[in-house]
FITI-169942 format. One line per 4 residues: number of its first residue (from 0); for each residue x, y, z of C-alpha. Coordinates in pm, 1 decimal, always signed. Each point is the difference from the previous one (the first is absolute). Last residue first. Example, Ala and Ser with C-alpha at 12.3 -4.5 7.8 and 13.67 -1.06 7.14 Angstrom:
residues 2
1 = +1367.0/-106.0/+714.0  -137.0/-344.0/+66.0 .
end
This chain:
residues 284
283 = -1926.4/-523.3/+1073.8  -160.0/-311.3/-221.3  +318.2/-36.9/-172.4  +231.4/-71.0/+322.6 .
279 = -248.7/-279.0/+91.9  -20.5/-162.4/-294.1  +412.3/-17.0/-6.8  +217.5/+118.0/-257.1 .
275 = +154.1/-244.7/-207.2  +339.4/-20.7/-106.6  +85.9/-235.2/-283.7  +356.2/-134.5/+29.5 .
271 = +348.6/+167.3/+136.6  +235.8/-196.3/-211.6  +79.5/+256.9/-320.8  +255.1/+117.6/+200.7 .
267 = -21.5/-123.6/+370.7  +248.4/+232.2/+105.0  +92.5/+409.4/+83.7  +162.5/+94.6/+278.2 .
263 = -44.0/+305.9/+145.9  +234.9/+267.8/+237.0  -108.4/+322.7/+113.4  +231.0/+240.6/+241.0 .
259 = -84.2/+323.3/+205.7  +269.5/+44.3/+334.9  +103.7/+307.5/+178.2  -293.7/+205.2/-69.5 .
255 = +17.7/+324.8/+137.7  -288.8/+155.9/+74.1  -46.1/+415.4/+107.6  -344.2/+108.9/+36.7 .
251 = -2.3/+424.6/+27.4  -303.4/+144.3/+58.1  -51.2/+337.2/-202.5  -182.9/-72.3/-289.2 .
247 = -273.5/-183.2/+209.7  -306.7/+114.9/-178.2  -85.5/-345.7/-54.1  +41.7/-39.7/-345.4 .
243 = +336.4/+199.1/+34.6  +126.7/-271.0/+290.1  -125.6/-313.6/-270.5  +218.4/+199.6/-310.5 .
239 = +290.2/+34.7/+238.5  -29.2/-342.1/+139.2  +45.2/-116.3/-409.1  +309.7/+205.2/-62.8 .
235 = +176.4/-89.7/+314.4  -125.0/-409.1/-77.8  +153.7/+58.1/-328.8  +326.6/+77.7/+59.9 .
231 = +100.7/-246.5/+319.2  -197.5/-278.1/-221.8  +258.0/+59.7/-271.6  +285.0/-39.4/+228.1 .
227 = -167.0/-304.6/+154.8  -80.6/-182.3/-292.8  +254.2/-303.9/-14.3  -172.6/-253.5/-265.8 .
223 = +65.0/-388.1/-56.1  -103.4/-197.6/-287.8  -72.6/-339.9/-39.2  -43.5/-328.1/-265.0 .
219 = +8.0/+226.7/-364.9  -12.8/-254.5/-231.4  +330.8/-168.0/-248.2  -196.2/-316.6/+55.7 .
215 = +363.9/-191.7/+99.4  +257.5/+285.8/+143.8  -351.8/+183.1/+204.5  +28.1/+378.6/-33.5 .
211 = +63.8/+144.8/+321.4  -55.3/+360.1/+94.8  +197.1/+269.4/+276.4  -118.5/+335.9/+68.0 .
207 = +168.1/+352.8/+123.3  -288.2/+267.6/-81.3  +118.7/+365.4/-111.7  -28.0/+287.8/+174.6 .
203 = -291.6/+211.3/-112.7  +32.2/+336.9/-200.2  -374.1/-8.8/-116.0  -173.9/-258.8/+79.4 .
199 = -212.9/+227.5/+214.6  -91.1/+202.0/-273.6  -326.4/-106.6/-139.0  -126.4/+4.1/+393.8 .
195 = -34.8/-340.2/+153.9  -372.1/-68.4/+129.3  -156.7/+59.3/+318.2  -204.8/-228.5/+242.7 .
191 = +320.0/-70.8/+200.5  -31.1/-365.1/-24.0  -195.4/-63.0/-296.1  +281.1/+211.9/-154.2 .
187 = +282.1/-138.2/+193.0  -89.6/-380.2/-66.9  -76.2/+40.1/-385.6  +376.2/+217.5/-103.1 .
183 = +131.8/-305.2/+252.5  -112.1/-301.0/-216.0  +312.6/-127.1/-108.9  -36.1/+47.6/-371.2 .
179 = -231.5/+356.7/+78.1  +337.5/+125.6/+139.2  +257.8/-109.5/-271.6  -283.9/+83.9/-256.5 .
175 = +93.3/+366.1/+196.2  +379.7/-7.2/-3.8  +8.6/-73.7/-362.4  -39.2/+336.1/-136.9 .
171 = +402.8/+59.3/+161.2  +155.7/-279.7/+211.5  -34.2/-331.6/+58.6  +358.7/-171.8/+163.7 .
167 = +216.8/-272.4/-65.8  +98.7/-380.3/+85.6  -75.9/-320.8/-181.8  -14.9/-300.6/+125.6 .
163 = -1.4/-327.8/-196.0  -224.9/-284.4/+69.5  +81.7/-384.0/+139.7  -383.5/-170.5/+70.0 .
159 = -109.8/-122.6/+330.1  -263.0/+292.5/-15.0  +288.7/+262.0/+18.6  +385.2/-125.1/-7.9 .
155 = +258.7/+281.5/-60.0  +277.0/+39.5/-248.3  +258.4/+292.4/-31.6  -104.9/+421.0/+6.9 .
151 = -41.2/+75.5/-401.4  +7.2/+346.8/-2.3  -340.7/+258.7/-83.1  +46.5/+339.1/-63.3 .
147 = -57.7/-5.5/-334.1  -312.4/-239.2/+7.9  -155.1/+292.0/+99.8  -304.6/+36.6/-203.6 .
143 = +20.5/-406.8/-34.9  -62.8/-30.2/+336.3  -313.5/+264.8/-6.4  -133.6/-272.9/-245.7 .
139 = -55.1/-211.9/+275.9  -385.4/+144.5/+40.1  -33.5/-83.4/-328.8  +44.2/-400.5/+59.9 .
135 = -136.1/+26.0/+345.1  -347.1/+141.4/-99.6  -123.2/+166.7/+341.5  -220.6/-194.5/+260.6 .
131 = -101.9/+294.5/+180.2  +128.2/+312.2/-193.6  -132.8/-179.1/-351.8  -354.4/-42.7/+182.1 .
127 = +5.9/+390.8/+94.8  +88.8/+105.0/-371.3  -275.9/-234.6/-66.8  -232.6/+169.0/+172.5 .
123 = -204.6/-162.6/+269.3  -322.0/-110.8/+163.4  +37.9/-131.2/+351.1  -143.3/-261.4/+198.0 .
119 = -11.7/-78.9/+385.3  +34.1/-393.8/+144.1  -90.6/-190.7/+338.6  +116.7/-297.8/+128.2 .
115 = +322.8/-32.0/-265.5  +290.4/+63.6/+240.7  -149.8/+244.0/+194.7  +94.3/+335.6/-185.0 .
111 = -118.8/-149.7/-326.7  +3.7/+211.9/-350.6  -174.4/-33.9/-323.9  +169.9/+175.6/-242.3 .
107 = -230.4/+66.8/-330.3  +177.1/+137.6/-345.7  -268.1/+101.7/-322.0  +132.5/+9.2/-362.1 .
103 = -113.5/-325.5/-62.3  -31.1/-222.1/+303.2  +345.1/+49.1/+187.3  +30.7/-145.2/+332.2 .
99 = +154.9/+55.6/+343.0  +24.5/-207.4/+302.7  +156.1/+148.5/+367.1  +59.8/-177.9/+341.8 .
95 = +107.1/+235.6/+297.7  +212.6/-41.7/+333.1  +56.7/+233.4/+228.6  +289.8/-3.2/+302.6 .
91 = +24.2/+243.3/+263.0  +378.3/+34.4/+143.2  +17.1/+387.9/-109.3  -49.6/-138.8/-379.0 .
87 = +15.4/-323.8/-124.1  -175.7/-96.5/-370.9  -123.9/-320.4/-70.6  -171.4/-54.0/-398.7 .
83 = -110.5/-249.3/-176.8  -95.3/+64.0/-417.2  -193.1/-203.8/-243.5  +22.7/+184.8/-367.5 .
79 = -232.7/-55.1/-316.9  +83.1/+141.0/-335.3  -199.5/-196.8/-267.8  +215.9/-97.4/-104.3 .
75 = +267.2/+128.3/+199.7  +40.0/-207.5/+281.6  +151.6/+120.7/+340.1  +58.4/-136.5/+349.3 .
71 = +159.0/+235.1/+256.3  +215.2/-79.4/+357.8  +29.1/+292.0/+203.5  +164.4/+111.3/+291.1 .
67 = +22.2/+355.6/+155.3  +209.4/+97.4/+306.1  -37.3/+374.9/+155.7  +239.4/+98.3/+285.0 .
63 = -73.9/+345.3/+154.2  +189.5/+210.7/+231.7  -164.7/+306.3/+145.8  +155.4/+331.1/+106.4 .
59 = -193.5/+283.8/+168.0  +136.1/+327.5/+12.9  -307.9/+158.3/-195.9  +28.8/-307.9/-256.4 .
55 = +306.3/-202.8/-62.2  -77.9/-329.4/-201.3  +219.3/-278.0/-15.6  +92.6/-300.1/-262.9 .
51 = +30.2/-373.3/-108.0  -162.3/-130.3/-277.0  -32.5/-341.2/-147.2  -123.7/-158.3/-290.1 .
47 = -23.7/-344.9/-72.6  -185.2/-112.3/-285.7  -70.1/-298.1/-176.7  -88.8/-81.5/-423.1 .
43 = -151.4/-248.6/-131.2  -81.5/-52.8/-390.3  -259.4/-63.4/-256.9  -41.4/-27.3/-422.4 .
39 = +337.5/+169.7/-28.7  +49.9/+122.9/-367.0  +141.5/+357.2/+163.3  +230.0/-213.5/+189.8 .
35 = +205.0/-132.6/-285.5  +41.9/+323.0/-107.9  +111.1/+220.7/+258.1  +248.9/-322.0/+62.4 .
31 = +147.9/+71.4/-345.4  +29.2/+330.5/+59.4  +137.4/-21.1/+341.5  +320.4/-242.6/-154.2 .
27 = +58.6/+271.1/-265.9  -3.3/+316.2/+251.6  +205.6/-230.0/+270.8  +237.4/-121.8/-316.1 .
23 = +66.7/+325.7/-139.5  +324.9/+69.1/+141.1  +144.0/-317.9/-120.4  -170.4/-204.3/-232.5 .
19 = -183.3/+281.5/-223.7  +291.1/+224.8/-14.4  +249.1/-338.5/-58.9  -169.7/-33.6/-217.6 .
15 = +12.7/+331.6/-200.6  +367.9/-38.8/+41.4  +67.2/-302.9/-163.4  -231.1/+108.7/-324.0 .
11 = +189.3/+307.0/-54.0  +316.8/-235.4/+64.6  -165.7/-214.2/-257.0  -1.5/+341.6/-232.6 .
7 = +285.7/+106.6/+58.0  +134.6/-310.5/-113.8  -202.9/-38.5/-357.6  +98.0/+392.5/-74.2 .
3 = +336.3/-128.7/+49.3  +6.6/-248.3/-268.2  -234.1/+136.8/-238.6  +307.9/+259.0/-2.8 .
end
């Protein structure tokens, strides 16, 4: 009797590890990164996002291609962030150089349109300093949400380093960190002047991405996000709110976005250095 009670339970013990192995290994392998990341002193992280889509006003159809690059600096203590940014849009090309800094429970940007001759300042929250710069270790925790969707997709090389893929989709509560992660929730806001209603996350499609988790450091190196289906949704529900605020119910805007996709790659962990803002920048 001791016997058999002593086998069932090492094939008890066989099968809960194989749980936490097999189909659990994304979910496992993301918590573990989650964590080494949240004791990151400073990291890099660059941006490419890219959208491609129309807009059909009045009979009149316009075809827009937007590119955004970034390449960010942060340190968090005390949290301090060096940004570049080129965007593209309608051939016309803009540049911009941003600093931000925490002193207490006060946030300052200081931003350059002219590469540095000439600066403006800014108070803000820090709901608004999260949105900029963001806190990468909780801000991957939307990953781990979903890690049940998520396949192992083969081997891939990213910052000279061999990382595995993984392949799946955010759905659900997730779908707006998923936004404010790659910056978008931000860009259409300041954008349109409006804010997303409480419900526009409501019934979304979900968002195809792709991440890599480095096979030596066990970090997150990259992720990849395919947003056009859930741009198509909320842009409709955002022009509606813009037409209403200017008594333009009636007018129809039509956009179909045929292409909306974000992909960063994080580096320099713990090897980005001191940042320091310039004098210049400070006495804006």
């Amino acid at each position: 009797m001791k016997k058999t009670a002593r086998i069932i339970a090492l094939i008890l013990l066989a099968a809960m590890l194989l749980c936490l192995t097999g189909c659990g290994s994304f979910e496992t392998k993301m918590a573990k990164a989650v964590k080494k990341m949240s004791a990151l002193q400073s990291v890099h992280m660059d941006m490419d996002m890219h959208m491609d889509f129309s807009m059909t006003m009045l009979g009149e159809s316009l075809d827009l291609d937007a590119k955004m690059v970034s390449g960010i600096d942060m340190q968090t203590e005390p949290l301090r962030a060096r940004m570049e940014m080129g965007m593209e849009v309608l051939g016309a090309n803009m540049d911009m150089l941003m600093y931000m800094e925490q002193n207490g429970e006060e946030y300052t940007t200081y931003v350059s349109a002219d590469g540095g001759a000439s600066w403006e300042s800014e108070s803000i929250t820090a709901e608004e300093a999260k949105s900029q710069t963001g806190d990468v270790s909780e801000n991957l925790k939307i990953f781990i949400d979903c890690a049940k969707s998520f396949q192992e997709a083969g081997t891939e090389t990213v910052n000279g380093s061999a990382a595995t893929r993984y392949d799946g989709q955010i759905t659900g509560d997730s779908l707006e960190s998923a936004l404010e992660l790659s910056g978008a929730k931000e860009m259409l806001g300041e954008g349109l002047g409006t804010k997303l209603s409480a419900d526009a996350f409501t019934g979304l499609e979900s968002i195809p991405c792709s991440l890599w988790i480095d096979s030596k450091s066990g970090m997150v190196v990259r992720y990849d996000m395919d947003m056009g289906a859930v741009m198509q949704s909320l842009m409709k529900d955002m022009m509606d709110q813009v037409l209403a605020s200017q008594g333009l119910e009636g007018l129809v805007v039509e956009m179909e976005f045929r292409e909306v996709t974000v992909s960063v790659i994080l580096s320099q962990f713990d090897a980005v250095g001191e940042i320091f803002i310039p004098d210049s920048a400070k006495a804006a």
